[in-house]
Every structure is written in C-alpha cells, then in structure tokens.
N, C-alpha and C positions, 0 to 999 in steps of 0.2 A: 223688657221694661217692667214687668208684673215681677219681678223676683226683686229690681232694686225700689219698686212703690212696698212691698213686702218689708224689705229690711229697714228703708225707713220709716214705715209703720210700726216694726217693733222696738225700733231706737229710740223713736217718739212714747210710746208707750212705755218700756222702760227708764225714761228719764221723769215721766208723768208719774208714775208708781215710785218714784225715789222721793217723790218731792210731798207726794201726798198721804203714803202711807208710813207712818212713823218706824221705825226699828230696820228701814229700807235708804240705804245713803248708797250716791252715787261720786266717788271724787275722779274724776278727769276729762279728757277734749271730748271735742265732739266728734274727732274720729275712733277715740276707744269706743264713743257711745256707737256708731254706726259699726264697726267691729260687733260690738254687743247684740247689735241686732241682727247680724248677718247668724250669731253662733245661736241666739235664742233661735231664730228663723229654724235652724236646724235641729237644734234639742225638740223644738215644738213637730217639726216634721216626723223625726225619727222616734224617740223616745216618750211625746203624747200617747201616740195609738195603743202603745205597746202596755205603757202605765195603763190608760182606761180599762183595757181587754180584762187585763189580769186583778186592777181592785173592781171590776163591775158588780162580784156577788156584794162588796161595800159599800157600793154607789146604792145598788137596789133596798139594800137595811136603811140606808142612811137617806133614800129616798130624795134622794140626786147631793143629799149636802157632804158626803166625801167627795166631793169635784172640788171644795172650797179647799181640801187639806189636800189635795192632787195637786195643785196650781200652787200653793204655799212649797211642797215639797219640791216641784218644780225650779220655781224660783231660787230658793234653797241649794240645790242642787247646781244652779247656772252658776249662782256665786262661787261657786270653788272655785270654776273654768276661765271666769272672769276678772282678773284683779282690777280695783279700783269702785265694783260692787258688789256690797257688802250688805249682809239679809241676818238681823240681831232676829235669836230665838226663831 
C-alpha cells in the first residue's frame, strides 16, 4: 500500500510541477501520469542517493543551494525516459 500512496504522490506532484512551473509541460492520461510516477518513484530511489554522494563537495560550497540544480537536473533527466514530459532548458 506505501509503494502505490508513493507513486501517486509523485504523479500528483509531477502533474503539479507541469502546471506551475513554466518551461515544464506535461501532454497525456492520467495513466502515463501514474506510469510517470512509478518511473520517477524510482530514478528518485536509485539515482538521488548516488547524485547527492558525488555533487556533496557542491552542495557544501554552494551551501545546500546545488540541491536546487540536483532536482532541475533530475527532472531534466526523467524527461528523456518519459515521452509526453517535457522539461524546456
């Protein structure tokens, strides 16, 4: 039950972020969105940790504000995986 409140957590979230951050569109149902969350669910599992580890000496110069271009890059990064969203710049 905590794995599908999870992936609607980030379906929801990624449809919120499509609507409210400008240069972030999302075009299709609401089961690519729920697709979407299942795949973010996992980039965020697998590939967060690993990002943080490795830009940490970046985080600590930048005095936690490289977490803002970690999470851009992220996003960035989903949209390849994801057809129908789409991350301008």
């Amino acid at each position: 039950m905590k794995i599908l409140i999870s992936i609607v957590a980030n379906a929801v979230a990624l449809f919120a972020t499509a609507y409210v951050v400008p240069g972030i569109t999302f075009a299709g149902s609401w089961v690519q969105l729920l697709v979407a969350g299942a795949i973010f669910g996992l980039l965020n599992l697998i590939v967060r940790p690993i990002a943080l580890f490795l830009s940490l000496p970046a985080l600590v110069l930048t005095l936690g504000l490289f977490y803002f271009v970690l999470n851009g890059l992220l996003l960035w990064a989903f949209s390849k995986f994801m057809p129908g969203y789409n991350v301008d710049g």
